[in-house]
DSSP file (Angstrom, degrees, kcal/mol; ACC not computed):
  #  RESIDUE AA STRUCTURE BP1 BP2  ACC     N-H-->O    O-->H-N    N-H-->O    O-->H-N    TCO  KAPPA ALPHA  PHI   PSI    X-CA   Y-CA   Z-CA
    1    1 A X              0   0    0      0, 0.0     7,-1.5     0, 0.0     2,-0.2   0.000 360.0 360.0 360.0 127.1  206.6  101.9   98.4
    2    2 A X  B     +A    7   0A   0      5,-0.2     2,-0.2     3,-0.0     5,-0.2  -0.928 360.0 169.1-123.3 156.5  204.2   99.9   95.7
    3    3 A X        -     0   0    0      3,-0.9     3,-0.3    -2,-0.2     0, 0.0  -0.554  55.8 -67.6-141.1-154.6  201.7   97.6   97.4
    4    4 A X  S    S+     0   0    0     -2,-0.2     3,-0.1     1,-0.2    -2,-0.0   0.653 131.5  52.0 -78.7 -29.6  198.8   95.9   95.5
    5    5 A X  S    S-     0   0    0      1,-0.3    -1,-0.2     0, 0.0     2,-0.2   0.684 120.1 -91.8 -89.3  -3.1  196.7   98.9   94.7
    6    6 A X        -     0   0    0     -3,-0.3    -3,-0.9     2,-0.0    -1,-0.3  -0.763  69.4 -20.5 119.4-172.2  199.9  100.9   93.0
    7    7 A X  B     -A    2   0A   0     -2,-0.2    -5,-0.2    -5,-0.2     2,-0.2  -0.548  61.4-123.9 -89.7 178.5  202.2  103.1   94.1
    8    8 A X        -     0   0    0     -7,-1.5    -1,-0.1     1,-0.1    -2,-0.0  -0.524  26.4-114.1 -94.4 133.0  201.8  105.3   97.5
    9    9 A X        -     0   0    0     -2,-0.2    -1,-0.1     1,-0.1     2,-0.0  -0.191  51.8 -92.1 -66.4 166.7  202.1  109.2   97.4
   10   10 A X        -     0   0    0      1,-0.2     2,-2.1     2,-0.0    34,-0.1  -0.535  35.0-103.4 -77.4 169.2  205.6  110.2   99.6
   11   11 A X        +     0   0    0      2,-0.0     2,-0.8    -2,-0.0    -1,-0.2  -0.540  61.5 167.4 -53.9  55.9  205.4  111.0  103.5
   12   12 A X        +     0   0    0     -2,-2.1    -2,-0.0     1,-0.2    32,-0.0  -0.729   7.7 165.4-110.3 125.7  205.7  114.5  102.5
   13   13 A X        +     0   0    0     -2,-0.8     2,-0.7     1,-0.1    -1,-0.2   0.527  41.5  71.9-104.2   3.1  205.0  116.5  105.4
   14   14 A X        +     0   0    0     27,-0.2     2,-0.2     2,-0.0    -1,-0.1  -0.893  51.4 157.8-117.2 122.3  205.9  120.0  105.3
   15   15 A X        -     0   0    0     -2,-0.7     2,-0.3    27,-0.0    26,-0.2  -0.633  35.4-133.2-121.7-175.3  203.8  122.9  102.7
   16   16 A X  E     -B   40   0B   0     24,-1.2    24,-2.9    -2,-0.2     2,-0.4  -0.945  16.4-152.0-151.4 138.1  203.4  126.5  102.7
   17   17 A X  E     -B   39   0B   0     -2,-0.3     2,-0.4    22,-0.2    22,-0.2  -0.992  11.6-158.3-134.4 121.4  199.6  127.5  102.1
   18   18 A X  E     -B   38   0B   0     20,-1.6    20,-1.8    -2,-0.4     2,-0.1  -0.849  13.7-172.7-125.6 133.9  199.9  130.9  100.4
   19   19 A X  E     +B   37   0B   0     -2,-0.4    18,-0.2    18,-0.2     2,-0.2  -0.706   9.0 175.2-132.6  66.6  196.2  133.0  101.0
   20   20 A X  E     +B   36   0B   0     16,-0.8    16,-3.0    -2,-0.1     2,-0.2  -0.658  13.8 162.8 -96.7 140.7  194.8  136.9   99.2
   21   21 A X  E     -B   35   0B   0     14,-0.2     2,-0.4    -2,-0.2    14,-0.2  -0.951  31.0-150.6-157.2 156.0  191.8  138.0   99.7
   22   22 A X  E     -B   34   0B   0     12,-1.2    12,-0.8    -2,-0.2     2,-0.3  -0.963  13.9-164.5-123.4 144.2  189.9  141.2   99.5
   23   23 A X  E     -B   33   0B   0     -2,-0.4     2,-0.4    10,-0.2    10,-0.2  -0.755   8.6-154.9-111.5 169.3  186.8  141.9  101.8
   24   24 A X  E     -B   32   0B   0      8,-2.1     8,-3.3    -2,-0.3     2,-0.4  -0.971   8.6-170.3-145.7 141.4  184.3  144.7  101.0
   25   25 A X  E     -B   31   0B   0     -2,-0.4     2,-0.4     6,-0.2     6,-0.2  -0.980   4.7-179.4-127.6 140.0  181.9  146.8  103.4
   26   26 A X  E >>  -B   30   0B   0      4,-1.0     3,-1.9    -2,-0.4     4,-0.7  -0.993  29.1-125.6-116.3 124.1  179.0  149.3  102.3
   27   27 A X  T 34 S+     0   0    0     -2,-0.4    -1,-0.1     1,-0.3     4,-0.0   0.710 105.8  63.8 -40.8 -35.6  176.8  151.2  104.6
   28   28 A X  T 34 S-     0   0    0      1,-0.1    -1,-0.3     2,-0.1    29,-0.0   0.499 126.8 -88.0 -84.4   1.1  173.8  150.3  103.6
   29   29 A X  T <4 S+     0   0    0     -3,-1.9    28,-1.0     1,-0.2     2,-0.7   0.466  80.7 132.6 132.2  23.9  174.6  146.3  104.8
   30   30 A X  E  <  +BC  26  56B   0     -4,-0.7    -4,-1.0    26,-0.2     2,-0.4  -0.781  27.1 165.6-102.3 128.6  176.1  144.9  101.7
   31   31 A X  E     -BC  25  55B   0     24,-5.3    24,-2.0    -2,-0.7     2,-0.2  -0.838  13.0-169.2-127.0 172.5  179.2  143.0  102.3
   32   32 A X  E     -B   24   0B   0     -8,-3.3    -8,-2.1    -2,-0.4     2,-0.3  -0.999   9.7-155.9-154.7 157.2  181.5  140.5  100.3
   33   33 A X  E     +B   23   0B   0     20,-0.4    20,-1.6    -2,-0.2     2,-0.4  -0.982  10.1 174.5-128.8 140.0  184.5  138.0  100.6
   34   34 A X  E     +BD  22  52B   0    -12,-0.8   -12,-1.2    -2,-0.3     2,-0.3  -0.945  11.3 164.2-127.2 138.2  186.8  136.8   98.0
   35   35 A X  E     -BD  21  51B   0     16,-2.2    16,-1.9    -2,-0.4     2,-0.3  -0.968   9.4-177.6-144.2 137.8  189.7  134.5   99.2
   36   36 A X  E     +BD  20  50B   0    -16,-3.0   -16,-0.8    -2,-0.3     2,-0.3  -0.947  11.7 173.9-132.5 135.2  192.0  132.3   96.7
   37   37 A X  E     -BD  19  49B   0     12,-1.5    12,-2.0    -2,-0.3     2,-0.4  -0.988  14.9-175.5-144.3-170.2  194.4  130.3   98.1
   38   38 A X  E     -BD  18  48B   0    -20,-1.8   -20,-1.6    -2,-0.3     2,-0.5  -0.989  20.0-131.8-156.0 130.2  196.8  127.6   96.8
   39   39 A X  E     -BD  17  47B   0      8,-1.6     8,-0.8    -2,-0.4     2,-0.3  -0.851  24.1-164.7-106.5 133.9  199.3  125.2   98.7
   40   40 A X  E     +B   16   0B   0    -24,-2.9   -24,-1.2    -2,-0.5     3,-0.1  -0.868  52.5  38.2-132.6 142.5  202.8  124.7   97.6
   41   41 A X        +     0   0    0      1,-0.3     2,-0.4    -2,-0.3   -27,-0.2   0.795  68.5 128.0  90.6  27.3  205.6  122.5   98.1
   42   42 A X        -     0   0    0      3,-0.2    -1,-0.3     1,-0.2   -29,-0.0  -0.851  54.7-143.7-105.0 167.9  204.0  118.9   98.3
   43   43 A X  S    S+     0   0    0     -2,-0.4    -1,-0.2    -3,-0.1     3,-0.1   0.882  88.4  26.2 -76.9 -58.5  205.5  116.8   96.3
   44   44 A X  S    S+     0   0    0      1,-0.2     2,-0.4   -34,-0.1   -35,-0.0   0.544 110.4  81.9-102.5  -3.1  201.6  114.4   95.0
   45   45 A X        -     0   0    0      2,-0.0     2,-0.3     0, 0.0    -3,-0.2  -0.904  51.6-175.5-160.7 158.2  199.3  117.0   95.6
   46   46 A X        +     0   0    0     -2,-0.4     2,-0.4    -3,-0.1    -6,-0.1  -0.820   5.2 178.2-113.6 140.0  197.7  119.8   94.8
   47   47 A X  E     +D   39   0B   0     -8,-0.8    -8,-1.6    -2,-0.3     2,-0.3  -0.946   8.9 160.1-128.3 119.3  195.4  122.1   96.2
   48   48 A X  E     +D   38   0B   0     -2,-0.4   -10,-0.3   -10,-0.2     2,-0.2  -0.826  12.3 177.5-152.3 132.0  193.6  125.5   95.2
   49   49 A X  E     -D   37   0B   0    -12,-2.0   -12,-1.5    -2,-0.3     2,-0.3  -0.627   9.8-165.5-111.8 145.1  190.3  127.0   96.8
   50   50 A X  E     -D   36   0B   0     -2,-0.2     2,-0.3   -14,-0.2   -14,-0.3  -0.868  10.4-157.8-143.7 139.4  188.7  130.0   96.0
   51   51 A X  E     -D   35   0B   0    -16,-1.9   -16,-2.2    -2,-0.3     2,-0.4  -0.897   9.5-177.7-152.7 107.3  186.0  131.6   98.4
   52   52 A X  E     +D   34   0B   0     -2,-0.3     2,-0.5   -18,-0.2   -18,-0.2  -0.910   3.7 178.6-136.9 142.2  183.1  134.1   98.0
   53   53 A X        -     0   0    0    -20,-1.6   -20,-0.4    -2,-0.4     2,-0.4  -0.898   8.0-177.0-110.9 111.9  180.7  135.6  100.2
   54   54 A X        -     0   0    0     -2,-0.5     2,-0.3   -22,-0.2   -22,-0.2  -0.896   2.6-174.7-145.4 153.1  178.2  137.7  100.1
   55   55 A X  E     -C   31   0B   0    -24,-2.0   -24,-5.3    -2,-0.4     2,-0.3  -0.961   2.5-173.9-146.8 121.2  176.0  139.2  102.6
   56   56 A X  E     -C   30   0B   0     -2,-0.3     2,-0.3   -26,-0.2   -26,-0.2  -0.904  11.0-158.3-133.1 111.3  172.7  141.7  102.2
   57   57 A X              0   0    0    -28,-1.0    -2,-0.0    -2,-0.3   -27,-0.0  -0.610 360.0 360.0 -91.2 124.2  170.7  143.4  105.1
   58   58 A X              0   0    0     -2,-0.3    -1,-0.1   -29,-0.0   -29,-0.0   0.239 360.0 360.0-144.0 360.0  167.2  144.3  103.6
């Protein structure tokens, strides 16, 4: 479909949103998060996050 602003990405509705991560715990309170993920199968877009967290009891 092209309209006045250009064309339109497709109706594509279906992905697969693919996720690893590793967590870490230490006794003394220190913890952490690492997450990547990345989404696959759209046709006009692309997506990849990556996530860290970190966490210190003092």
């Amino acid at each position: 479909m092209t309209v006045s602003t250009g064309p339109q990405p497709e109706n594509d509705k279906d992905d697969i949103l693919l996720t690893a991560g590793v967590r870490y715990f230490e006794a003394s309170g220190v913890t952490g998060n690492f997450e990547y993920s990345k989404r696959l199968t759209r046709a006009d877009y692309d997506e990849d996050r990556i996530s860290l967290t970190v966490r210190i009891d003092f």
